[in-house]
C-alpha positions, 0 to 999 in steps of 0.5 A: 500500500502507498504512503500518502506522502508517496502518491502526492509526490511531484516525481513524475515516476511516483505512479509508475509500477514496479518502480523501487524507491531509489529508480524513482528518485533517480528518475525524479533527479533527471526529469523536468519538474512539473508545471505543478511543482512549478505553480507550488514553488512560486505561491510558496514564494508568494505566501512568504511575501504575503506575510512580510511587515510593511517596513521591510516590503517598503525598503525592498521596494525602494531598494528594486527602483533604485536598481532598476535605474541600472538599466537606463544608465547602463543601456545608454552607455551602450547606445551612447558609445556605438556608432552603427545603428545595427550594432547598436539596436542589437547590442544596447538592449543588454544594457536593459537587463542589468537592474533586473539581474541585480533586482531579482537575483538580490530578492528585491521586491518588483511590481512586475513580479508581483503580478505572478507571485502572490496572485497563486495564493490568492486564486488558492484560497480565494478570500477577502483575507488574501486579496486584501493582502494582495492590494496591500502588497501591490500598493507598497511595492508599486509606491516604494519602486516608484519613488526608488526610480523618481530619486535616480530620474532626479539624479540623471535630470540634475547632476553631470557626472555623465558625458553630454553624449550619454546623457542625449542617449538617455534622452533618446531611450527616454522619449519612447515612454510618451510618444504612443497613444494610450492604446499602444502603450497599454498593448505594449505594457501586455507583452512586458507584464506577460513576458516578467511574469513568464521569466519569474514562472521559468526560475524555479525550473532554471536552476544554475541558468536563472541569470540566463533566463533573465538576460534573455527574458528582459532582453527581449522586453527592451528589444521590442520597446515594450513598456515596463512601469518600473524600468519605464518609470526611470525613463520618464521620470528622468524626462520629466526631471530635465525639461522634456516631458510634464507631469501630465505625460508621466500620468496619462501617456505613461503611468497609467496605460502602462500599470493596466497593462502590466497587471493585465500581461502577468495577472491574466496571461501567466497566472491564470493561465499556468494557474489554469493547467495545473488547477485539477492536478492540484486538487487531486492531489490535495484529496489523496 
């Protein structure tokens, strides 16, 4: 007879017969884990962050929009000190990658993650407690990131410790956060949230390649300009700080369409959707 703790195993060789114990740990240590193993691995996660004191979700956050000025500095270094205009449409969106590698690696907390994470709790447990939870989470993150990229976009706006060509490059990168109509950010703001989120589902599978997985993901984001409401915050927050754009354009042509789409992207796309694959396995295995 099978121990209960054997038939809600994870190892996909758990239900296989004539099986012994250590064939099916070793099966387990060469197999892929589970969309399930996956799903539990991240609402663990989400359930940790959940209970987190306000203080501390309050520094995290403030901590990831600082970081994630990296990768305006760091882009437009890039796309400052290269010529060709091939070269450079390839080459600079790397650049990008690095205030996620530093946020994410270092466990600091960003809205964009947040999308995915402790919204599996909550689709779990399905209360008040939990979405209450869940608002109050988005609402500390999203405000500490945000005054994280406002103090870097005050720095860039109001100090010259850059080179007059690197600061046109941040200009340059800049601009593209208020040029599209509300419509166009806000699909863009989808492919950000839904590629984020989709990263932060790969992770727990990745292992030793989690800083590849980054790289590649975020990569990708900055290639195709999609709009990201903390990377995007620093940008148009640096506008805002030398001149170039108002208060106004952050508010309406930026923030806004682009926090509905990011929600919209990571929520709707990844959580509800890998929430979706996994659900009846899930409570299959919450019976046995």
């Amino acid at each position: 007879m099978d121990h209960p703790a054997e038939r809600a195993s994870f190892n996909p060789a758990s239900k296989l017969d004539g099986v012994s114990r250590r064939q099916t740990e070793e099966i387990g240590s060469q197999s892929r884990p589970s969309a399930a193993l996956i799903h539990e691995t991240i609402r663990a996660e989400g359930e940790q962050e959940l209970e987190r004191r306000w203080w501390a979700i309050l520094l995290s956050g403030l901590a990831a929009g600082l970081s994630m000025g990296l990768s305006l500095v760091v882009q437009g270094e890039f796309h400052g000190v290269v010529s060709d205009e091939t070269v450079r449409r390839l080459f600079a969106p790397l650049g990008y990658s690095v205030g996620f590698l530093v946020v994410v690696m270092g466990r600091q907390q960003l809205f964009t993650e947040n999308t995915l994470t402790p919204i599996l709790p909550l689709l779990h447990h399905r209360d008040l407690g939990t979405l209450a939870n869940v608002l109050r989470l988005w609402a500390l993150v999203l405000a500490s990131n945000i005054a994280g990229t406002w103090a870097v976009g005050y720095v860039l706006g109001h100090t010259s410790i850059f080179e007059p060509r690197i600061v046109e490059a941040f200009i340059d990168l800049s601009r593209r956060t208020v040029e599209h109509g509300f419509s166009a950010t806000f699909v863009s703001a989808i492919f950000a949230g839904w590629l984020i989120a989709l990263m932060m589902w790969l992770l727990p599978a990745a292992q030793g390649s989690r800083a590849q997985i980054i790289v590649i993901m975020t990569y990708v984001v900055a290639l195709g300009e999609f709009s990201h409401i903390i990377a995007g915050s620093v940008e148009c927050a640096f506008l805002v700080q030398s001149g170039t754009a108002s208060l106004a354009q952050y508010a309406l042509d930026f923030f806004l369409p682009t926090i509905l789409g990011n929600i919209v992207g990571g929520t709707t796309l990844v959580a509800l959707l890998n929430y979706g694959q996994v659900a009846a396995e899930l409570e299959e295995r919450g019976e046995s």
